[in-house]
Steps between C-alpha positions, in 0.01 A plus 500: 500500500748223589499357840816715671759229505743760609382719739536895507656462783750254363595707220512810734770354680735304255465723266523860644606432865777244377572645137444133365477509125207345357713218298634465893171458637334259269783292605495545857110386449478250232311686253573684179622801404176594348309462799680712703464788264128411504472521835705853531283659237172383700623639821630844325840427639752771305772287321860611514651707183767313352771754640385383841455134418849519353611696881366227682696246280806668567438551804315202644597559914388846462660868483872508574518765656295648822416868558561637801312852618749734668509536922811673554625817425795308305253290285292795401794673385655204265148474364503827357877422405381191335180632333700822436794326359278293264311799386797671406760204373274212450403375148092514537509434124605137621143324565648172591790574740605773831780642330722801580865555418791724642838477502499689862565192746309698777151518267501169435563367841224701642276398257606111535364599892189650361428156323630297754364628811124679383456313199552153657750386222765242536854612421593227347233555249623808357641542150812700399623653157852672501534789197833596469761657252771271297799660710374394836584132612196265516633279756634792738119679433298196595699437808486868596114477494446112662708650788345828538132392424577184719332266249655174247642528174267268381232749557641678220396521139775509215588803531460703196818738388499834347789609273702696689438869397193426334251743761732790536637551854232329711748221563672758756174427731520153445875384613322141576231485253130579520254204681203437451266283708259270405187337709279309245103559652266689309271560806768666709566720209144605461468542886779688449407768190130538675673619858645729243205590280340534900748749609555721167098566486524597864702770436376566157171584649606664815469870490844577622640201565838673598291546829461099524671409800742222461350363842140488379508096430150332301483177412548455087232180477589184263383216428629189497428248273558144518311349173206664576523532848513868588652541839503896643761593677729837481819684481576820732539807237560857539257776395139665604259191493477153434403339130419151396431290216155303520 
């Protein structure tokens, strides 16, 4: 065995505690590449997947975004509206992005609060996409939604147009156009479609779950991860007991 140049500790803490890449930390100490990796394999330290590795490249200050549990009677009720509203309009199918589109104003307001106030995200860093028919104005659509959704026109995608006609009547619902919102973070999206997975198997399982009071609030465990850093921490659900992900 080779005399331990770098140090378990060391490794512990550039590696996992600071999500240092290995290419990083051969830097940061003067060595090479293959050193580090023979170092990590004595130790047993669990390298990063290259989905992570790629996260942490992306996303080299860390998540952006911050959950926040619920403590008022007013947060517990836009998380289910948020969870809810994801469940029900969100595109799960999407593995890389939150996404959920409406063209009721109301929706996606409260769900922009859901993001912005539990989820931690910044405003600014939300993505739009306006669908609309050929016989409604762009211009006069994309200022109708900057103004009512209070954000900039240059958080807006190109938006894509429809031939007017084209999908029967639904344009009636849609006087504006339908919007879609964007927030580019694969984590948040998993968080997201476990708290889901969480809450459908409690009432899957329950034996009459209409008798599930709506006031009977478990903790839905997840689990962070930062590289592979796995942080617990959890989000207030609704059901009959409390599940988590180990």
């Amino acid at each position: 065995m080779l005399y331990p140049v770098i140090t378990k500790a060391t490794l512990k803490n550039l590696y996992t505690k600071k999500s240092l890449s290995m290419m990083q930390i051969s830097k940061q100490l003067g060595c090479s590449h293959h050193k580090v990796a023979y170092w990590m394999a004595e130790y047993k330290i669990e390298r990063r997947s290259m989905s992570q590795a790629i996260y942490l490249i992306h996303n080299p200050k860390g998540d952006p975004f911050k959950l926040k549990a619920p403590n008022t009677v007013d947060e517990y009720i836009l998380y289910g509206l948020g969870v809810g509203l994801y469940w029900k309009e969100g595109n799960k199918a999407n593995r890389n992005a939150v996404r959920i589109g409406n063209s009721d104003p109301g929706l996606l307001r409260c769900y922009m609060v859901f993001l912005t106030e539990l989820c931690g995200v910044s405003q600014d860093s939300l993505k739009f996409e306006l669908h609309l028919f050929s016989d409604i104005n762009v211009n006069t659509a994309l200022r109708y939604w900057c103004r009512t959704l209070d954000v900039k026109k240059e958080q807006f995608y190109t938006p894509r147009v429809t031939l007017s006609g084209s999908l029967g009547t639904y344009k009636n619902k849609s006087k504006y156009g339908v919007v879609t919102i964007y927030f580019g973070n694969t984590k948040l999206r998993d968080i997201l479609v476990e708290q889901i997975t969480g809450l459908a198997s409690i009432y899957n399982e329950a034996p009459n779950y209409k008798k599930l009071g709506l006031l009977s609030r478990h903790s839905l465990v997840v689990e962070h991860t930062h590289g592979k850093r796995e942080v617990p921490s959890s989000i207030l659900g609704v059901g009959s007991r409390s599940t988590s992900r180990t």
